[in-house]
C-alpha positions as CSV (number, residue, x, y, z in Angstrom):
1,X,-26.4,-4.8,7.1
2,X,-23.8,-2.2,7.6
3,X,-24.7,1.0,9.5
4,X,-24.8,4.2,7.8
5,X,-23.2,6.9,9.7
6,X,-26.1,9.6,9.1
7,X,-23.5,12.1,10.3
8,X,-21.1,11.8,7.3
9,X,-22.7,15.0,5.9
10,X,-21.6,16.2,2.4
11,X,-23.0,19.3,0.1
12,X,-22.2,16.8,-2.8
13,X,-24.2,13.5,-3.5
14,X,-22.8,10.3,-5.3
15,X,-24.1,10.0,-8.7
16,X,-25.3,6.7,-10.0
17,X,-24.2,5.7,-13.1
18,X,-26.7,4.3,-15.1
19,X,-27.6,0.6,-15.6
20,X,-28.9,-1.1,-17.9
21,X,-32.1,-3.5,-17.1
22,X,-30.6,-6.6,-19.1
23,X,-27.3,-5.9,-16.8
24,X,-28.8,-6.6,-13.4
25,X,-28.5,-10.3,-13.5
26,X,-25.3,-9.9,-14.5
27,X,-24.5,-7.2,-11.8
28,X,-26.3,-9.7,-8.8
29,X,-24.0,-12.1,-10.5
30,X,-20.6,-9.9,-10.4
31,X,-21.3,-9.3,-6.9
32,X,-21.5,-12.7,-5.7
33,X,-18.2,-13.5,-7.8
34,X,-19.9,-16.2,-9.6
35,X,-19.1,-14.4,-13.3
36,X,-15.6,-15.0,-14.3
37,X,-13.3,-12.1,-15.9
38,X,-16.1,-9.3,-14.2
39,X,-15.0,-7.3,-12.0
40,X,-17.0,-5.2,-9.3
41,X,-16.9,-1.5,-10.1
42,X,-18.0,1.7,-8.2
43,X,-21.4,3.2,-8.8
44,X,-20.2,6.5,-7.6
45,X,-19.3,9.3,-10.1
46,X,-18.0,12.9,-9.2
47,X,-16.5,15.6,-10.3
48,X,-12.7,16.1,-9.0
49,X,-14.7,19.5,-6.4
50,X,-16.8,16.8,-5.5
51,X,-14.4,13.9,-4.4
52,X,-11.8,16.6,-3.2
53,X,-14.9,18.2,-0.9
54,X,-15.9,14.7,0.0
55,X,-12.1,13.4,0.9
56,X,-11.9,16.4,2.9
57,X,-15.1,15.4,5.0
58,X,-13.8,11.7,5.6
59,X,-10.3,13.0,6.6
60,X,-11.6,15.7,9.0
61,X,-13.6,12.8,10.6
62,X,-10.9,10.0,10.8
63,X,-8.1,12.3,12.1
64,X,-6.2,14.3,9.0
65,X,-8.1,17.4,9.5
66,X,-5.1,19.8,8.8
67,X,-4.3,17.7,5.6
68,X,-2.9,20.1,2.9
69,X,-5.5,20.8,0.2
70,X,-3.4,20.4,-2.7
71,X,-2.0,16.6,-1.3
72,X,-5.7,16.0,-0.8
73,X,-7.0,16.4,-4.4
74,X,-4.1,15.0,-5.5
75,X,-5.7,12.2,-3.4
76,X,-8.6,12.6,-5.0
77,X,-7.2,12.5,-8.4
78,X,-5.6,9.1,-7.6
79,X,-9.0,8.1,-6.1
80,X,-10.9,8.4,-9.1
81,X,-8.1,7.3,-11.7
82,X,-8.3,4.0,-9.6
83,X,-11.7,3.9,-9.8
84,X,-11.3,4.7,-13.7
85,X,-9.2,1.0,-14.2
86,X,-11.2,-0.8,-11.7
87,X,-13.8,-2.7,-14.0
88,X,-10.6,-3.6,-16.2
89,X,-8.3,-4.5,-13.4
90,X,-10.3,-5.2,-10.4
91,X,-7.4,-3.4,-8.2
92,X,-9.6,-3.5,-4.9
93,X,-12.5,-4.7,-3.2
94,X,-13.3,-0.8,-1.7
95,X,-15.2,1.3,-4.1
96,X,-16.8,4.0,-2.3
97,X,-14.9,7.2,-1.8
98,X,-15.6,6.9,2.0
99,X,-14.2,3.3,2.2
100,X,-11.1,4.1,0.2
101,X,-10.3,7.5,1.7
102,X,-10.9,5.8,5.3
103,X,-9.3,2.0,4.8
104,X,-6.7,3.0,1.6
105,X,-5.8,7.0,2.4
106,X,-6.0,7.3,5.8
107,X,-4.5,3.8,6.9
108,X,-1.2,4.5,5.0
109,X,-1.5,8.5,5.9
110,X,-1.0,7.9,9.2
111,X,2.1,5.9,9.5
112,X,4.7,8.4,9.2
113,X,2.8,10.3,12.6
114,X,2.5,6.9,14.2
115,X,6.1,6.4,14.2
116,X,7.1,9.7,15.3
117,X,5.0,9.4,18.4
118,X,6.8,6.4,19.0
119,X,10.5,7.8,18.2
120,X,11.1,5.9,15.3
121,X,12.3,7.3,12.2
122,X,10.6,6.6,8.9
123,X,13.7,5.9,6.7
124,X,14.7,6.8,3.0
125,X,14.9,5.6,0.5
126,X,11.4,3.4,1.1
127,X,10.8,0.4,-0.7
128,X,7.5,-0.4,-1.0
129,X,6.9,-4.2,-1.2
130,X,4.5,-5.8,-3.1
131,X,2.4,-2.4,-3.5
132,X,-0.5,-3.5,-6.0
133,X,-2.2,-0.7,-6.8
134,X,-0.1,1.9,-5.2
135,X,-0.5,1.4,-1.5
136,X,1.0,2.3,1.0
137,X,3.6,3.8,-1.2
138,X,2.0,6.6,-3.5
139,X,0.1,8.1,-0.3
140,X,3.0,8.2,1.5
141,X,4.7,10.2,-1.7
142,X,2.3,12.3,-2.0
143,X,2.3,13.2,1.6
144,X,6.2,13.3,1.2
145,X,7.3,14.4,-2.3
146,X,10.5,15.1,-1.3
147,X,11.2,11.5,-0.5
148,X,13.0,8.8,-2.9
149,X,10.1,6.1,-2.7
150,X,10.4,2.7,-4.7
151,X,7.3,0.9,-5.4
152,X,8.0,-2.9,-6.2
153,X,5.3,-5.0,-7.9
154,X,5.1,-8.1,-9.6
155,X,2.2,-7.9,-11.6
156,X,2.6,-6.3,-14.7
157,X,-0.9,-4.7,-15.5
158,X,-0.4,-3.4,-12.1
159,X,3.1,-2.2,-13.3
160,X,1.4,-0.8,-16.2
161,X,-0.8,1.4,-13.5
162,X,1.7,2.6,-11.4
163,X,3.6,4.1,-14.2
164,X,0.6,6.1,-15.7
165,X,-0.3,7.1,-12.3
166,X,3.3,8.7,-11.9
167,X,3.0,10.2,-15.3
168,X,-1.0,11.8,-14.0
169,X,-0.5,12.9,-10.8
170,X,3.4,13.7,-11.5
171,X,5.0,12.4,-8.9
172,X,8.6,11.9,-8.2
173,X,11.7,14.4,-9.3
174,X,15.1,14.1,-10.0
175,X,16.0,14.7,-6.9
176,X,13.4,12.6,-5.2
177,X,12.1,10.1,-7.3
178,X,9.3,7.8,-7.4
179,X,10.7,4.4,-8.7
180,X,9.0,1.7,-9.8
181,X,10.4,-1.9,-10.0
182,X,8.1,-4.6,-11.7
183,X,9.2,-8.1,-10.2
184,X,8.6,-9.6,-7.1
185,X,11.2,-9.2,-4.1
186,X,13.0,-11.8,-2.8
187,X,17.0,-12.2,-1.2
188,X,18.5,-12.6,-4.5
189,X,17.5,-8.9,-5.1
190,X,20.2,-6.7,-4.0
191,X,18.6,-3.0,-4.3
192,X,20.1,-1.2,-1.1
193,X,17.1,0.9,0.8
194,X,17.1,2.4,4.7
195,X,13.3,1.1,4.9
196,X,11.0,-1.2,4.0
197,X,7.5,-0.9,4.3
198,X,4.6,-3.1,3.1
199,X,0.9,-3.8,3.6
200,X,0.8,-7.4,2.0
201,X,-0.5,-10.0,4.0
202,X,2.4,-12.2,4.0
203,X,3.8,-13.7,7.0
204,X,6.8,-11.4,9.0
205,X,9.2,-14.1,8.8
206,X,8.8,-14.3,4.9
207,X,9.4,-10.3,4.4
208,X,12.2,-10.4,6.3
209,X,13.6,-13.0,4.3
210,X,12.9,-11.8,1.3
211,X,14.5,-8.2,2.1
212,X,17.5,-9.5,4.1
213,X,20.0,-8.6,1.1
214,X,18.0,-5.0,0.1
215,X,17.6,-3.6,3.4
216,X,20.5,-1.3,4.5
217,X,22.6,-2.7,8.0
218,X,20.3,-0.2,10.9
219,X,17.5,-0.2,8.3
220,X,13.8,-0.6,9.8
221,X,11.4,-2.6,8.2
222,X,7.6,-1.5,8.4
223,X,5.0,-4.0,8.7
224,X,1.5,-3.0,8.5
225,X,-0.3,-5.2,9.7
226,X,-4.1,-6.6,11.3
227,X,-4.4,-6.8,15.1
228,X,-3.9,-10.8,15.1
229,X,-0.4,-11.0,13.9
230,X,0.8,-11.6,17.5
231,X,2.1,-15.3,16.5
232,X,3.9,-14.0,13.9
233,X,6.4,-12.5,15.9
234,X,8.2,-14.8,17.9
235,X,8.1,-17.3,14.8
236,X,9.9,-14.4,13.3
237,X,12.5,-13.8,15.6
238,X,13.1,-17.0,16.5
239,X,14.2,-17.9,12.4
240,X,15.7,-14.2,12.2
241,X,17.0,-13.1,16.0
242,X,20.6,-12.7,14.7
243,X,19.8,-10.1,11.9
244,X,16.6,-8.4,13.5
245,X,15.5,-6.6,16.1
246,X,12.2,-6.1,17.0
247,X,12.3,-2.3,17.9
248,X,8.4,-1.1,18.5
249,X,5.0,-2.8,17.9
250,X,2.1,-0.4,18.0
251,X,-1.4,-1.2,18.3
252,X,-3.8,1.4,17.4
253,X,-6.9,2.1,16.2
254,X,-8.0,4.2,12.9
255,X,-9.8,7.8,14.5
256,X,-13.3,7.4,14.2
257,X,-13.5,3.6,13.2
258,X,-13.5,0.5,15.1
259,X,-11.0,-1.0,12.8
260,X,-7.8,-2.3,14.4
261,X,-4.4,-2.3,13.5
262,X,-1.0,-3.2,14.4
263,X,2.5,-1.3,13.1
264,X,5.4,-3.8,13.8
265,X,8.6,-2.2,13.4
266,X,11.8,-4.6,12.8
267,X,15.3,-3.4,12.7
268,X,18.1,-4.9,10.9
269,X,21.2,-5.5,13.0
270,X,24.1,-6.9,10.8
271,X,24.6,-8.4,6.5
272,X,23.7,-11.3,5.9
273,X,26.5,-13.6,4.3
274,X,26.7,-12.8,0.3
275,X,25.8,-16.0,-1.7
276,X,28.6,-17.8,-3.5
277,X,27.7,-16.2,-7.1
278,X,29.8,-18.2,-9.1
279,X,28.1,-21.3,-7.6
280,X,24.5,-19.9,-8.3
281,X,26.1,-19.5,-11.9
282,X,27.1,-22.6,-12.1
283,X,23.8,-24.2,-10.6
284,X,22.2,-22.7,-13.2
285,X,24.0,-23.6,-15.7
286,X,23.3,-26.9,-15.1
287,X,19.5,-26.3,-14.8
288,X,19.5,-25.2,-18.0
289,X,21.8,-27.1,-19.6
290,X,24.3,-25.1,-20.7
């Protein structure tokens, strides 16, 4: 059983949605995953005082206590649009304000702070791989709206998310934008960005395969990662030596939390050779038969 931190004081209480008795087997069931096509939703309802007020607690706790209010409850306003489309979309496992502000808000938060304690800059424009719901990437804009960000996500009902999360909290401007690509990246996308930065759980060597003709020559790509990804990295370097640098690998640990993390940093040293087009045209051509 997890511990409750009895400390975590807040003038506002969670309200429990009401349940229905003919829905508790059904609930035991969602819980244990053995109900297809349900999806585990938060029991917690506030107002947007409430979850503002109560974002506001977690942060002061977990090191963001000079956080801007109005970038909070925007936070806040993402927090409980997400929680809005969980049931439907089942977008993350964390559904309590306190595990979302703490393991969603604050993990991504703290990046751009990390890096400048360690003299690396946090380059623009940022593509965000493989974001799902929005993460790292619509944190990080709100925390810098005057930052091009590009949030790249294969899944269209994820897609579909991102979009009327832009549209909600409206973020992005001409000048800056907040992009949103739905496919999946990969070396035959040629999109040119300064940075990369991702959260997925793929392997280092992969990323940096898949961004090698997107990523900008002195680009840095941004892995966020768990504290075991040690063997990744020398299996990365050795495929990728000639076109990456590893430049900083942080370790560090989430203010108030016992939860580990890692922040490797790669930096990208020359092109990589352009593929022959016409032959890819011409390969599939003949896998299509035309």
């Amino acid at each position: 059983m997890a511990h409750k931190n009895r400390s975590n004081w807040s003038p506002y209480k969670a309200k429990r949605k009401p349940q229905a008795a003919s829905d508790n087997t059904a609930a035991g069931a969602q819980g244990s995953g053995s109900l297809k096509g349900k999806h585990r939703r938060s029991e917690e309802s506030f107002s947007l005082d409430e979850a503002e007020d109560r974002l506001r607690d977690v942060f002061e706790r977990h090191g963001l206590k000079d956080f801007p209010h109005a970038k909070r409850r925007t936070l806040a306003r993402f927090y409980m649009l997400l929680m809005d489309n969980q049931n439907e979309r089942n977008f993350t496992r964390l559904l309590t304000l306190r595990d979302v502000g703490i393991k969603h808000f604050v993990d991504c938060l703290v990046v751009p702070e990390l890096l400048q304690q360690n003299g690396v800059p946090l380059l623009f424009p940022l593509l965000d791989v493989g974001t799902g719901p929005g993460f790292p990437g619509i944190p990080l804009k709100i925390l810098l709206p005057e930052e091009r960000i590009i949030l790249a996500e294969g899944v269209q009902k994820r897609v579909e998310f991102l979009k009327s999360i832009r549209d909600e909290l409206g973020l992005g401007s001409p000048e800056a934008p907040l992009d949103i690509l739905g496919r999946n990246i990969n070396s035959e996308v040629f999109l040119p960005v300064r940075g990369v930065i991702t959260r997925a759980v793929e392997d280092a060597s992969n990323t940096l395969g898949n961004v090698i003709n997107t990523l900008q020559t002195g680009g840095r790509v941004y892995l966020m990662k768990g504290p075991n990804c040690g063997p990744e990295i020398p299996m990365a370097l050795e495929k990728w030596s000639e076109y990456y640098r590893l430049e900083k690998d942080i370790a560090y640990t989430l203010a108030g939390t016992p939860h580990e993390r890692r922040l490797l940093v790669f930096q990208k040293l020359k092109p990589y050779p352009l593929p022959d087009f016409e032959e890819l045209d011409l390969a599939w051509e003949r896998e299509h038969g035309q």
